[in-house]
PDB file of N, H, CA, C and O in Angstrom:
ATOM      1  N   UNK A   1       0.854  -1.185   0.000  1.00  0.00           N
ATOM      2  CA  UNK A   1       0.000   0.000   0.000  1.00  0.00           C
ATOM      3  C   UNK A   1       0.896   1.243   0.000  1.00  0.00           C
ATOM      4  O   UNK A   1       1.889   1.410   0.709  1.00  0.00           O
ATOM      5  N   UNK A   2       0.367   2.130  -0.950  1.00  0.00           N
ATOM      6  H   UNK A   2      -0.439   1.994  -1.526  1.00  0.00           H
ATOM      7  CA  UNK A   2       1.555   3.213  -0.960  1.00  0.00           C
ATOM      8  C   UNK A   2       1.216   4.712  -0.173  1.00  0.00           C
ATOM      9  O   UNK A   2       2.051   5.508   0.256  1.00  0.00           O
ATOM     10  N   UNK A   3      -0.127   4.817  -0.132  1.00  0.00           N
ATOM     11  H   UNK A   3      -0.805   4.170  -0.481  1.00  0.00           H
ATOM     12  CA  UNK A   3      -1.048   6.001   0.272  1.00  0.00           C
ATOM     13  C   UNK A   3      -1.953   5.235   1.410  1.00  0.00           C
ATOM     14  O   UNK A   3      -2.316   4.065   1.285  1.00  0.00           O
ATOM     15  N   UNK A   4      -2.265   6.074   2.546  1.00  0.00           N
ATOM     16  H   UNK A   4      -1.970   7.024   2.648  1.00  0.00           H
ATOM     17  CA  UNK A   4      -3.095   5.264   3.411  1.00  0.00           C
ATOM     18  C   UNK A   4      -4.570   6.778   3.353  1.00  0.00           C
ATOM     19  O   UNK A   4      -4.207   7.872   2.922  1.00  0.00           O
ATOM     20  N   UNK A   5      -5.540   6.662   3.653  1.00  0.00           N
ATOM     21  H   UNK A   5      -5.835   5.773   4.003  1.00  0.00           H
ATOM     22  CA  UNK A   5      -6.358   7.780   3.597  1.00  0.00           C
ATOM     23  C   UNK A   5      -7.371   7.279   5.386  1.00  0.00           C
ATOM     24  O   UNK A   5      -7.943   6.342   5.942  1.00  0.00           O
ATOM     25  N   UNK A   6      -7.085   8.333   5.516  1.00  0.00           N
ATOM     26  H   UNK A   6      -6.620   9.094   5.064  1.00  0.00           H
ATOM     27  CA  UNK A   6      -7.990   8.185   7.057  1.00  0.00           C
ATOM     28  C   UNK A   6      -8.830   9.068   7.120  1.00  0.00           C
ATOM     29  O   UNK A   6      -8.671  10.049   6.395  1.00  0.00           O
ATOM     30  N   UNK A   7     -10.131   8.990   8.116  1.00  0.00           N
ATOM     31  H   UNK A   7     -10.261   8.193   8.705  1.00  0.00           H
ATOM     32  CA  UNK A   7     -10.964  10.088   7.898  1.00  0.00           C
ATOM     33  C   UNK A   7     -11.160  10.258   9.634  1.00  0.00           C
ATOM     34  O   UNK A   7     -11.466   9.292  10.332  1.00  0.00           O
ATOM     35  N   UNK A   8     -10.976  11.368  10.083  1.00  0.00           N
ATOM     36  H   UNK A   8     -10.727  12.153   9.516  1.00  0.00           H
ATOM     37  CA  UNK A   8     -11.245  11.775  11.170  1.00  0.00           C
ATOM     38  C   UNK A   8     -12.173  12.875  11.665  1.00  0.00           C
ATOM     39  O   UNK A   8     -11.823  14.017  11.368  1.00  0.00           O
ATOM     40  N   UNK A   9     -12.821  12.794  12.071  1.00  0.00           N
ATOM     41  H   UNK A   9     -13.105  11.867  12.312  1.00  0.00           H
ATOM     42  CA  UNK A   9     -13.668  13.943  13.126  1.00  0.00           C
ATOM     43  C   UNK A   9     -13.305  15.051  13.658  1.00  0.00           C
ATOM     44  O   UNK A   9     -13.108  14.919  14.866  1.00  0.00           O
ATOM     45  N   UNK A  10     -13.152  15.977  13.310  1.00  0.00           N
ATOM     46  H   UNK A  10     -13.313  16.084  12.328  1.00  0.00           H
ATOM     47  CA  UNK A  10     -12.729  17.669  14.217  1.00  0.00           C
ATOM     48  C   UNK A  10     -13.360  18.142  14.377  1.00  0.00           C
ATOM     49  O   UNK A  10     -14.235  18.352  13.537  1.00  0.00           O
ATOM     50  N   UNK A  11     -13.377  18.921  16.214  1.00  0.00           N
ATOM     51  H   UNK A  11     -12.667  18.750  16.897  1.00  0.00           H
ATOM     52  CA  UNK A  11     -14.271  19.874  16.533  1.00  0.00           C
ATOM     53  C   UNK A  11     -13.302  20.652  17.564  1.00  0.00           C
ATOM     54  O   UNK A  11     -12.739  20.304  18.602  1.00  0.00           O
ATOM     55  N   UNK A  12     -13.353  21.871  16.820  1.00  0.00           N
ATOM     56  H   UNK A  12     -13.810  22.154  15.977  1.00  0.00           H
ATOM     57  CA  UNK A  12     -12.094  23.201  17.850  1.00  0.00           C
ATOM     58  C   UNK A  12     -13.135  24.557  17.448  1.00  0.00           C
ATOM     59  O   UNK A  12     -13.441  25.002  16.341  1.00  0.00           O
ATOM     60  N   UNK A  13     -13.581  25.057  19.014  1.00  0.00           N
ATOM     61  H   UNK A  13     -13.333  24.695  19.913  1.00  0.00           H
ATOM     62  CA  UNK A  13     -13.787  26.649  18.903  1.00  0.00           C
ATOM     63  C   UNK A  13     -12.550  27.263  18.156  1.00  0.00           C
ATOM     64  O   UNK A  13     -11.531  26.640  17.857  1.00  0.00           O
ATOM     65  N   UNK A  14     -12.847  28.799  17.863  1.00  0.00           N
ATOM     66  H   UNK A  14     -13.675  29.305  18.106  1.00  0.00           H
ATOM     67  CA  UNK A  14     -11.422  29.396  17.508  1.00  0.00           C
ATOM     68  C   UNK A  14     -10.866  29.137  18.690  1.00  0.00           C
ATOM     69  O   UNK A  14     -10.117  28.161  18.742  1.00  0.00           O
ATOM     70  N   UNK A  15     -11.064  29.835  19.755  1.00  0.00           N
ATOM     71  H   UNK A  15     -11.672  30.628  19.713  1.00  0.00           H
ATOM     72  CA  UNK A  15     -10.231  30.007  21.056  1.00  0.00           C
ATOM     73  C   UNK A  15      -9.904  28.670  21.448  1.00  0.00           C
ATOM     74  O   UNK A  15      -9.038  28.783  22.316  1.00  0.00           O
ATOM     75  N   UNK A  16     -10.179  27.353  21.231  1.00  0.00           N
ATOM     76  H   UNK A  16     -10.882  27.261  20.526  1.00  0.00           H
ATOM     77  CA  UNK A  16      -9.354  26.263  21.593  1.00  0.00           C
ATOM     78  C   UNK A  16      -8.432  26.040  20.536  1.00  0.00           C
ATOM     79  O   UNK A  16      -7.326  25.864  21.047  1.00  0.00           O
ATOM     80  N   UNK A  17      -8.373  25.962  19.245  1.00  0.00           N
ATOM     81  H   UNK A  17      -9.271  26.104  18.830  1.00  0.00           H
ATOM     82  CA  UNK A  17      -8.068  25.868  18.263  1.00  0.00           C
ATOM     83  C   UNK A  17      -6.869  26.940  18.099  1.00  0.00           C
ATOM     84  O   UNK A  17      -6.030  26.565  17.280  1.00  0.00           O
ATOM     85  N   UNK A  18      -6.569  28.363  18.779  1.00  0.00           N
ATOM     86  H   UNK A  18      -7.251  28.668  19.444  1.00  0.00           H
ATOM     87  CA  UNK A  18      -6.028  29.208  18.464  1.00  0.00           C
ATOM     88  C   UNK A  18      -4.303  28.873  18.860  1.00  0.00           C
ATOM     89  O   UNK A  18      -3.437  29.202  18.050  1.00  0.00           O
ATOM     90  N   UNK A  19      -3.923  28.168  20.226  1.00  0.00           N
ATOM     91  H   UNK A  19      -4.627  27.901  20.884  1.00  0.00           H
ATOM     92  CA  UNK A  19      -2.525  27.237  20.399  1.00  0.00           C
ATOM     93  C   UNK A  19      -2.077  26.868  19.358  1.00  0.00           C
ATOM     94  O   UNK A  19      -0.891  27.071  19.098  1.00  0.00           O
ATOM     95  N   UNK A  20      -2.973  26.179  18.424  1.00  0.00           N
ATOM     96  H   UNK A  20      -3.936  26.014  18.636  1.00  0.00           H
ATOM     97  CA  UNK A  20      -2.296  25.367  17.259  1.00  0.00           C
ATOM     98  C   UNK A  20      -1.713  26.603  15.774  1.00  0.00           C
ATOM     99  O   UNK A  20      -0.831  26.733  14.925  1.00  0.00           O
ATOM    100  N   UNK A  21      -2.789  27.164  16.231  1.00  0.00           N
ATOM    101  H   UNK A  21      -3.505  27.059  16.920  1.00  0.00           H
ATOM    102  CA  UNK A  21      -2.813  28.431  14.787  1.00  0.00           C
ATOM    103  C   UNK A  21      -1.556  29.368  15.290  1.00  0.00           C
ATOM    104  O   UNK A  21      -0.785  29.770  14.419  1.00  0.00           O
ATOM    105  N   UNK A  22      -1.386  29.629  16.275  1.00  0.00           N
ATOM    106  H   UNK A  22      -2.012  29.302  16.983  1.00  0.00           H
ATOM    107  CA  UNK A  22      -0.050  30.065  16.686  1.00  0.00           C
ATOM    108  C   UNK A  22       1.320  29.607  16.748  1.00  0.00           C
ATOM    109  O   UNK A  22       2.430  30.104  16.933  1.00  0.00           O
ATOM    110  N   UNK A  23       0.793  28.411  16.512  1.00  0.00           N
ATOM    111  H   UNK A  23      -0.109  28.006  16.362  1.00  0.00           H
ATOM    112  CA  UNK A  23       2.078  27.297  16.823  1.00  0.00           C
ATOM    113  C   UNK A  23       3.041  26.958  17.984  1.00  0.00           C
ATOM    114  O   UNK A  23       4.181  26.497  18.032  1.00  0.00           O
ATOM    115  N   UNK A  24       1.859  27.493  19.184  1.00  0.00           N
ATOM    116  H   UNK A  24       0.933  27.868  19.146  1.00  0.00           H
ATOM    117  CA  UNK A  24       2.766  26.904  20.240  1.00  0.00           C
ATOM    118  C   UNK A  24       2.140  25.599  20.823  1.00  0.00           C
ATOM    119  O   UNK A  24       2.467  25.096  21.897  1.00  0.00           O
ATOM    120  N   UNK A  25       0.774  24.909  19.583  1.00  0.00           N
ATOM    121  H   UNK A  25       0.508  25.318  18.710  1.00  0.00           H
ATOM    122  CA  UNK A  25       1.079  23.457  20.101  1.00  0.00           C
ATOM    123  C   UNK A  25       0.940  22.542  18.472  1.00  0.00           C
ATOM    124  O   UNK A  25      -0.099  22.333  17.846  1.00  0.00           O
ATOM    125  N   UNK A  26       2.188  22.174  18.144  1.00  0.00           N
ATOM    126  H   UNK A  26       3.032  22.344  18.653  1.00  0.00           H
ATOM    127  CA  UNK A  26       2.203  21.318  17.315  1.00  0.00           C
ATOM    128  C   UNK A  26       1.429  20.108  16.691  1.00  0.00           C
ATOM    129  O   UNK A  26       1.707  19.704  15.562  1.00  0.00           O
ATOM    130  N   UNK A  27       0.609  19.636  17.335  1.00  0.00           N
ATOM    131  H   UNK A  27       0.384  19.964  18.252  1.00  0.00           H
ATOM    132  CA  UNK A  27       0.088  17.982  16.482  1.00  0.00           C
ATOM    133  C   UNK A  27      -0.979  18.404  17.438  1.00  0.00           C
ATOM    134  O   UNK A  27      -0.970  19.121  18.439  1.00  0.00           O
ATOM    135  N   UNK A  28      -2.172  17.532  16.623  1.00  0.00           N
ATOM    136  H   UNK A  28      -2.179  16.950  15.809  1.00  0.00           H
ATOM    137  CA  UNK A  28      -3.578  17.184  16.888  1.00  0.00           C
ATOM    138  C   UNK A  28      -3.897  16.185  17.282  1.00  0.00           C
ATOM    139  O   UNK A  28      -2.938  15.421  17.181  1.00  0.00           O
ATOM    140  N   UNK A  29      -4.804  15.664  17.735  1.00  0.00           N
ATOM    141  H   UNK A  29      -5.584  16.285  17.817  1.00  0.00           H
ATOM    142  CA  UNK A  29      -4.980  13.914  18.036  1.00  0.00           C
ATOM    143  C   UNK A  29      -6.734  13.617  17.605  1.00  0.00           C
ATOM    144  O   UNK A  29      -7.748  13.658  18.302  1.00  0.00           O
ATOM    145  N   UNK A  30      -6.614  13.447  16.782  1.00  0.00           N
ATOM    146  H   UNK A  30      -5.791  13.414  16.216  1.00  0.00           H
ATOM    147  CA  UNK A  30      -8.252  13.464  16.346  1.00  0.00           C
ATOM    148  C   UNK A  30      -9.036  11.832  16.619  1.00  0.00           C
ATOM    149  O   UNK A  30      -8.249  10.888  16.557  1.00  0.00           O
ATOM    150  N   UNK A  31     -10.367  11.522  16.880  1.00  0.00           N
ATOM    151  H   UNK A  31     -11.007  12.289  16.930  1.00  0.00           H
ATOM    152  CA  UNK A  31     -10.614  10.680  16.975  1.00  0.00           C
ATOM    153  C   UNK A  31     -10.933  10.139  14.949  1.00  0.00           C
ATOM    154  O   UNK A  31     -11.314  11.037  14.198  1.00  0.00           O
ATOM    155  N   UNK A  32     -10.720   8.717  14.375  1.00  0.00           N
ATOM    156  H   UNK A  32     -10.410   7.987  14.985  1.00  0.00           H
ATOM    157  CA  UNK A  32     -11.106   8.542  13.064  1.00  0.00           C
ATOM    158  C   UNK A  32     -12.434   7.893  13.188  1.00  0.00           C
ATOM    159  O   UNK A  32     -13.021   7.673  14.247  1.00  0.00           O
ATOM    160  N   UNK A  33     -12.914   7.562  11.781  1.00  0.00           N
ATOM    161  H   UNK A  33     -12.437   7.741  10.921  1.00  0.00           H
ATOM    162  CA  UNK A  33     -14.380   7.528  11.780  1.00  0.00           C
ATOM    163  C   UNK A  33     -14.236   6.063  12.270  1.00  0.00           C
ATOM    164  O   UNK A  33     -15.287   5.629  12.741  1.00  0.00           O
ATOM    165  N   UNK A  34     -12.952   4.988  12.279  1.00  0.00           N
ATOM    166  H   UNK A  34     -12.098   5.340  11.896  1.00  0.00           H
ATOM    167  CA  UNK A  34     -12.998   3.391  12.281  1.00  0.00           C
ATOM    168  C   UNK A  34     -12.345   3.388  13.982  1.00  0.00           C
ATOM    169  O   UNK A  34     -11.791   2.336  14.303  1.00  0.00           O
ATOM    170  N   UNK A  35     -12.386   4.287  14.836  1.00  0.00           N
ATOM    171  H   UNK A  35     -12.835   5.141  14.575  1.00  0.00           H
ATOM    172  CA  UNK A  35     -12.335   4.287  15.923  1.00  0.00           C
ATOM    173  C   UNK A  35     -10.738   4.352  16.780  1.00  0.00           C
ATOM    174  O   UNK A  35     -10.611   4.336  18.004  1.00  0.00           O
ATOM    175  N   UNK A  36      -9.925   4.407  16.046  1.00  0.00           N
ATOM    176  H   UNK A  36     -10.028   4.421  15.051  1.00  0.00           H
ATOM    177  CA  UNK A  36      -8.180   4.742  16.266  1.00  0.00           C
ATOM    178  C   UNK A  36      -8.488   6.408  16.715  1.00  0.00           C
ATOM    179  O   UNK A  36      -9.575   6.968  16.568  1.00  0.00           O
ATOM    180  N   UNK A  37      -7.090   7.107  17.368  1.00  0.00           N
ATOM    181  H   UNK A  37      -6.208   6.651  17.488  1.00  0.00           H
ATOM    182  CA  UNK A  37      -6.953   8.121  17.574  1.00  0.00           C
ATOM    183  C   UNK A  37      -5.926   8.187  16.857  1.00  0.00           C
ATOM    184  O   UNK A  37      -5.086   7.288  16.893  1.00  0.00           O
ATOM    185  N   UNK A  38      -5.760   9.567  15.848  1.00  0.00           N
ATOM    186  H   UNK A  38      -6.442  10.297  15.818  1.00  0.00           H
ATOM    187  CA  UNK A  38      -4.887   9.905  14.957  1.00  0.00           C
ATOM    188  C   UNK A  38      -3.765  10.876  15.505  1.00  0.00           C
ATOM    189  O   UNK A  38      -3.964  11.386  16.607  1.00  0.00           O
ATOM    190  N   UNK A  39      -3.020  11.063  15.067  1.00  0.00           N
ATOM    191  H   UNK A  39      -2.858  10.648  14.172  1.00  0.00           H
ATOM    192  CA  UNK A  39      -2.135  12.055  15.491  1.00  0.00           C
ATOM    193  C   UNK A  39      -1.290  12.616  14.562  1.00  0.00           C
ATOM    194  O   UNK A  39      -0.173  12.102  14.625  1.00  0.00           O
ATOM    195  N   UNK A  40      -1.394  13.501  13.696  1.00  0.00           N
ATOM    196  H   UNK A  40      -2.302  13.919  13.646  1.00  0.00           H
ATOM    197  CA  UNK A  40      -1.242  14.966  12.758  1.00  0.00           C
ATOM    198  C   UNK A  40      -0.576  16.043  12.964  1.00  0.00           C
ATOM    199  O   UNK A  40      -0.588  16.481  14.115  1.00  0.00           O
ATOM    200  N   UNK A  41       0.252  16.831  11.837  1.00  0.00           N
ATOM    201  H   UNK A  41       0.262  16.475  10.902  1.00  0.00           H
ATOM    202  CA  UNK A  41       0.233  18.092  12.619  1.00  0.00           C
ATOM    203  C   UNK A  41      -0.699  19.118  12.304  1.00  0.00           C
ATOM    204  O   UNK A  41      -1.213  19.423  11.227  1.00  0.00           O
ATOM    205  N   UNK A  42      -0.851  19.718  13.750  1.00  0.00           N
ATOM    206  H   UNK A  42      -0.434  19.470  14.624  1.00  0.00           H
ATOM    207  CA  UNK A  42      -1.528  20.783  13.190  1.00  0.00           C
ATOM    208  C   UNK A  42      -1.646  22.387  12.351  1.00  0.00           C
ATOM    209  O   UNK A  42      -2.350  23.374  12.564  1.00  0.00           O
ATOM    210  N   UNK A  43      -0.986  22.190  11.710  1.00  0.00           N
ATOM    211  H   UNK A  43      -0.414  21.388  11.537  1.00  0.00           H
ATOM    212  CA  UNK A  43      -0.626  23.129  10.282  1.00  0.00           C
ATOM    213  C   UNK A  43      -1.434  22.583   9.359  1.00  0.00           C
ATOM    214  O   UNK A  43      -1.613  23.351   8.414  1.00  0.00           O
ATOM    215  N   UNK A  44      -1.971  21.590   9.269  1.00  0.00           N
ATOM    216  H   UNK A  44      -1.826  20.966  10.037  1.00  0.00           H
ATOM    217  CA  UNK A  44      -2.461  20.450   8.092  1.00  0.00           C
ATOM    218  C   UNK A  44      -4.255  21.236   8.235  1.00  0.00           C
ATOM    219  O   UNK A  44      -5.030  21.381   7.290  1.00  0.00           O
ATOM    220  N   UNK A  45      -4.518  21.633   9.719  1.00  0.00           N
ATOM    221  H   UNK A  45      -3.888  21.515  10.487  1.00  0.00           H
ATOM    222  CA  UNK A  45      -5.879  22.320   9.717  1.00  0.00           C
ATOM    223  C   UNK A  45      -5.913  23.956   9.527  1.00  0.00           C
ATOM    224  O   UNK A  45      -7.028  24.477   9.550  1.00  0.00           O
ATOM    225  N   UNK A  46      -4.775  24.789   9.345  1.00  0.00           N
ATOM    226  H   UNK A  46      -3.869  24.366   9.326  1.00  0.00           H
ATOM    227  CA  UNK A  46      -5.043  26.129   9.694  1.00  0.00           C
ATOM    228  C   UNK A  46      -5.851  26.317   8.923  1.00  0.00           C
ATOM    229  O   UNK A  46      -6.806  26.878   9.460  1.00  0.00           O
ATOM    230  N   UNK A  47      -6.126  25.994   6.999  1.00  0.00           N
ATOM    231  H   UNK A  47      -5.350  25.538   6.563  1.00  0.00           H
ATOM    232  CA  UNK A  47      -6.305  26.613   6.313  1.00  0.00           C
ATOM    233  C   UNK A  47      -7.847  26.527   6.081  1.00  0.00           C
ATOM    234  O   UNK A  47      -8.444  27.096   5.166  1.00  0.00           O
ATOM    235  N   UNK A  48      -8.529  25.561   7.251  1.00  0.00           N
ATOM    236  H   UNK A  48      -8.045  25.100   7.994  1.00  0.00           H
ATOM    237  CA  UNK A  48      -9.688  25.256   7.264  1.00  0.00           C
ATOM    238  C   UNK A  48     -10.754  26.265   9.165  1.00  0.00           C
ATOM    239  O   UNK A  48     -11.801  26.101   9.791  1.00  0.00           O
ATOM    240  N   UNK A  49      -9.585  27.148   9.218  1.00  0.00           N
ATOM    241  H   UNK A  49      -8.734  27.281   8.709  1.00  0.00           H
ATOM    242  CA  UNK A  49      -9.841  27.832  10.354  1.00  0.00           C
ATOM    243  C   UNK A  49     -10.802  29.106  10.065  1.00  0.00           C
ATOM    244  O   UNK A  49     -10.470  30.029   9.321  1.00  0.00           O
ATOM    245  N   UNK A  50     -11.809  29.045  10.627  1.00  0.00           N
ATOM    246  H   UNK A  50     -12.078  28.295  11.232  1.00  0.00           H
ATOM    247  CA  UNK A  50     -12.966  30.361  10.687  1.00  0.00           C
ATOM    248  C   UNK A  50     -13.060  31.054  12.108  1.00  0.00           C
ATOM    249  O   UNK A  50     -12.432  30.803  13.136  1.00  0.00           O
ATOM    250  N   UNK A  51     -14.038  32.003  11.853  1.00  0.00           N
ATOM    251  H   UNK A  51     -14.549  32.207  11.018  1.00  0.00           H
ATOM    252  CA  UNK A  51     -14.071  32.816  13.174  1.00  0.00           C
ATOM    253  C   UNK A  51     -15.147  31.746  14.132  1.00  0.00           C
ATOM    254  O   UNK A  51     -15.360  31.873  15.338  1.00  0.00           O
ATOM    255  N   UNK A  52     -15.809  30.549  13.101  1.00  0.00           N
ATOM    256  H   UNK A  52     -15.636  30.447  12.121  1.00  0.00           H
ATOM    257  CA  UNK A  52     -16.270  29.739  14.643  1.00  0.00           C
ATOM    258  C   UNK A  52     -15.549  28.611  14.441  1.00  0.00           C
ATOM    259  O   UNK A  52     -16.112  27.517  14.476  1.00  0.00           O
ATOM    260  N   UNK A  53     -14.601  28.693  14.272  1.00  0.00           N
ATOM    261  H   UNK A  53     -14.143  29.582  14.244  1.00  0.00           H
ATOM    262  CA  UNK A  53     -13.230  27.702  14.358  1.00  0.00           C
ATOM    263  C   UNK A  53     -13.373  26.409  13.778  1.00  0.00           C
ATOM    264  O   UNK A  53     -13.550  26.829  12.635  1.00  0.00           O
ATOM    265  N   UNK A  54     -13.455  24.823  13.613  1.00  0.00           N
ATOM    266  H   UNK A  54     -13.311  24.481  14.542  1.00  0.00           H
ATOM    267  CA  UNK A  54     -13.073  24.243  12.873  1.00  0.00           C
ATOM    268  C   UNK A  54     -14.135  23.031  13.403  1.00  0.00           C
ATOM    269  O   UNK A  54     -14.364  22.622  14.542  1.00  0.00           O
ATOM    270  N   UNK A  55     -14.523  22.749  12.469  1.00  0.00           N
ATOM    271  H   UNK A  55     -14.337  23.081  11.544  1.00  0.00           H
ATOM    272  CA  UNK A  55     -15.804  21.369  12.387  1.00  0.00           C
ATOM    273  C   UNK A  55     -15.435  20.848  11.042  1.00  0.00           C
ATOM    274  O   UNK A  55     -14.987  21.456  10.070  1.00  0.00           O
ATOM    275  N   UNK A  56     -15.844  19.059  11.262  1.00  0.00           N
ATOM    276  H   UNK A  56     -16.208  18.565  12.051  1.00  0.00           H
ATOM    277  CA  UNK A  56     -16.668  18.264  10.091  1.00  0.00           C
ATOM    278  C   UNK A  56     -15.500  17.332   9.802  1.00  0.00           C
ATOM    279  O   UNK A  56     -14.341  17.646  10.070  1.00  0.00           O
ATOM    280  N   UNK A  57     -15.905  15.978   9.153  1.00  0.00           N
ATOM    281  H   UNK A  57     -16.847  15.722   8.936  1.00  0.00           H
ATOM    282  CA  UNK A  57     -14.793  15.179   9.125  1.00  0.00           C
ATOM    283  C   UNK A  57     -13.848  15.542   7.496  1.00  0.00           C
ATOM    284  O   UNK A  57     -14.277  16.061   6.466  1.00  0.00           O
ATOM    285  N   UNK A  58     -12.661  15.098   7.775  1.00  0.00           N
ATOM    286  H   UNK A  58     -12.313  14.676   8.612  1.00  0.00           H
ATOM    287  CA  UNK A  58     -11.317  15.577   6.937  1.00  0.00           C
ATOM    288  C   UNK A  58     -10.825  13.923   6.546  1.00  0.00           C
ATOM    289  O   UNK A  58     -11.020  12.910   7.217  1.00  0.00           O
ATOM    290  N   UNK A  59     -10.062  14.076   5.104  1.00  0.00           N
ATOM    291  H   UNK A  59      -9.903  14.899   4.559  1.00  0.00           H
ATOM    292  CA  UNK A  59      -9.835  13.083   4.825  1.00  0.00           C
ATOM    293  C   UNK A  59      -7.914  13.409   4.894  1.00  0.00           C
ATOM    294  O   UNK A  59      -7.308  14.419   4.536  1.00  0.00           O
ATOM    295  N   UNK A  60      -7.501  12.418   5.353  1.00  0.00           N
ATOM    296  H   UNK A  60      -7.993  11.598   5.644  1.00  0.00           H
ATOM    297  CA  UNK A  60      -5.751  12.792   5.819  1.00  0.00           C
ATOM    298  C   UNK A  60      -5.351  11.560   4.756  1.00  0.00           C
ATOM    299  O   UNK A  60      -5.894  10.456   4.787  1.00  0.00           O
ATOM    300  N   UNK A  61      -4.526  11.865   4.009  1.00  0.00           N
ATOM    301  H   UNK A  61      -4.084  12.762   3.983  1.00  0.00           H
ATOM    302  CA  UNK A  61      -3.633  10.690   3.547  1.00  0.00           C
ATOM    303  C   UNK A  61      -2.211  11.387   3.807  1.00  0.00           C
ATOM    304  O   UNK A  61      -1.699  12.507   3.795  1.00  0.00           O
ATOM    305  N   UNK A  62      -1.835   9.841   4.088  1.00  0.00           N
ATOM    306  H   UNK A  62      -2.252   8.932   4.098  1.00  0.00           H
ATOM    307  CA  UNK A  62      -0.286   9.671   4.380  1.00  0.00           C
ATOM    308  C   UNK A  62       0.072   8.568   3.387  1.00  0.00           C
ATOM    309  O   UNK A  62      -0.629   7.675   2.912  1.00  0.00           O
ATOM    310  N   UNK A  63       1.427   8.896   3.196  1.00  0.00           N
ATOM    311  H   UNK A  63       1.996   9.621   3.582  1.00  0.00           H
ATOM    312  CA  UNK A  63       2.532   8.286   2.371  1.00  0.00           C
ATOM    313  C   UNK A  63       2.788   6.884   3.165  1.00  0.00           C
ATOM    314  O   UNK A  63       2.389   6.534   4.276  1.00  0.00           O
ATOM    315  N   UNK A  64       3.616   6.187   2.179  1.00  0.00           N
ATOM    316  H   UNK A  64       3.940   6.471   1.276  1.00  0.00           H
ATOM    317  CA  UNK A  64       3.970   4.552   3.299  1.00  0.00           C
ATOM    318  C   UNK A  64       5.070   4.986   4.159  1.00  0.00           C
ATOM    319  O   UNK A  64       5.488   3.958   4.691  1.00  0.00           O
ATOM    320  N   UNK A  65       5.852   6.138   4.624  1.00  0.00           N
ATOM    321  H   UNK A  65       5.513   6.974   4.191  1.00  0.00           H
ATOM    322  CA  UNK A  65       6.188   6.377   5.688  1.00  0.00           C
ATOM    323  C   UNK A  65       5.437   7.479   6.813  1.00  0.00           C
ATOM    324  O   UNK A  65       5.927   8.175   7.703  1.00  0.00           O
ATOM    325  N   UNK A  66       3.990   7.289   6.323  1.00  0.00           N
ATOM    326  H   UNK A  66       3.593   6.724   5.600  1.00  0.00           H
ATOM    327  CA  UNK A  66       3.079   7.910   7.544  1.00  0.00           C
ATOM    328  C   UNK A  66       3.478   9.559   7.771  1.00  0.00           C
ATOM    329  O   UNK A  66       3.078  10.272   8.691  1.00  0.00           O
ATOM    330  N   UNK A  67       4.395   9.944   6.643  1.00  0.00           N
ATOM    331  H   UNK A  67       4.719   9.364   5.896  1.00  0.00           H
ATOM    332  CA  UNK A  67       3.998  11.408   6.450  1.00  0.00           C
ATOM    333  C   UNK A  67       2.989  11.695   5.756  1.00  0.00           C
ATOM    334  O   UNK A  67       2.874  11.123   4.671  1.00  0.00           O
ATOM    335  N   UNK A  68       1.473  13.131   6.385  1.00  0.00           N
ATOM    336  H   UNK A  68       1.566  13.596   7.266  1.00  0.00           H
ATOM    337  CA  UNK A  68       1.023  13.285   5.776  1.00  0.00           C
ATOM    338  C   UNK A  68       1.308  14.656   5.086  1.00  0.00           C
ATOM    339  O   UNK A  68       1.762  15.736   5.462  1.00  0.00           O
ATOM    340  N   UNK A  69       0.553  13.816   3.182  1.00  0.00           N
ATOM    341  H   UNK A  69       0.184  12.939   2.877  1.00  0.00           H
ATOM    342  CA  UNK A  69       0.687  14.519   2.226  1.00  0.00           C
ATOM    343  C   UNK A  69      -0.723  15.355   1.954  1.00  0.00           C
ATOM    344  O   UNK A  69      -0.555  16.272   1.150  1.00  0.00           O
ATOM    345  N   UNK A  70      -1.941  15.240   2.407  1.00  0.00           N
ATOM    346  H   UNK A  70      -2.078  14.495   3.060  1.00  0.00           H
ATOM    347  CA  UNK A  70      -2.732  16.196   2.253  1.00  0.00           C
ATOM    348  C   UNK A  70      -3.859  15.630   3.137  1.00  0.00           C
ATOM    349  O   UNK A  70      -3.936  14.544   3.711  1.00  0.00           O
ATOM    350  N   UNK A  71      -5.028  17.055   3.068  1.00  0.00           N
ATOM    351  H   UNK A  71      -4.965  17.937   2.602  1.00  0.00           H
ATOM    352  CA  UNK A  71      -5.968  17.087   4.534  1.00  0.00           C
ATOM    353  C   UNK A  71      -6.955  17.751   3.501  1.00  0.00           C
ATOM    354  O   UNK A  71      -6.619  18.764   2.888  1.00  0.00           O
ATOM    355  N   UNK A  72      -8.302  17.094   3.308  1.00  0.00           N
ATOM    356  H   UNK A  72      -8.576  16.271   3.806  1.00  0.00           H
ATOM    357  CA  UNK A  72      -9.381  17.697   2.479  1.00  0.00           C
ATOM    358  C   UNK A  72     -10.685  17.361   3.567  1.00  0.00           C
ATOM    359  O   UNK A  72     -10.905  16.498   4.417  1.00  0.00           O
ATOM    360  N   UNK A  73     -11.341  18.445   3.078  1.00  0.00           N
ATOM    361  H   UNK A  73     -11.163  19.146   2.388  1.00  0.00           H
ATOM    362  CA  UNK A  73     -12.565  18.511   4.455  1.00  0.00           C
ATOM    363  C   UNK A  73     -13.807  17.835   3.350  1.00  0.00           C
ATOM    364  O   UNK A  73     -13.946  18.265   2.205  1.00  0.00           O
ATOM    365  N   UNK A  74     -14.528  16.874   3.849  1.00  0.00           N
ATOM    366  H   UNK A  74     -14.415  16.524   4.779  1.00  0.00           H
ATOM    367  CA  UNK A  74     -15.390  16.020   3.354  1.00  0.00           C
ATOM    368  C   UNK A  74     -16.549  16.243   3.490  1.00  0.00           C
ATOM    369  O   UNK A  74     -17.393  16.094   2.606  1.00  0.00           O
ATOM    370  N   UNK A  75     -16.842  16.802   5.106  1.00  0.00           N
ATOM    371  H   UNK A  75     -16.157  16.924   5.824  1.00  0.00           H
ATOM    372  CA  UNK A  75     -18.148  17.025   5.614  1.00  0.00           C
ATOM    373  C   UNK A  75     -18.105  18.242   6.409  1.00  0.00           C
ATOM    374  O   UNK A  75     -19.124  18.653   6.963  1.00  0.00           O
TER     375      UNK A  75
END
């Protein structure tokens, strides 16, 4: 398998969400839809950040060394 695609669940007010957008907290831990907890960084969500901060599930694929290469919002 060369690409893995996971789909996880996010829910961040701005103001919880705002650590990450600043970057003084690095990685996310999201729950996925098949019941694992993921762990991401969080740069992969800024660009999906509003003033009521960040909802709806995201599709993450990673490479076969579990870097991820992109984050698309699904729902």
């Amino acid at each position: 398998m060369s690409e893995q695609r996971i789909l996880v669940q996010v829910q961040f007010t701005y103001e919880e969400f705002r650590p990450f957008y600043e970057g003084r907290a690095k990685e996310v831990v999201a729950p996925s839809l098949d019941g694992r907890y993921i762990r991401f960084p969080a740069s992969a969500l800024r660009p999906f950040l509003t003033h009521n901060g960040i909802s709806g599930v995201f599709a993450l694929k990673f490479d076969k060394k579990n870097k991820l290469i992109s984050t698309d919002r699904i729902k």
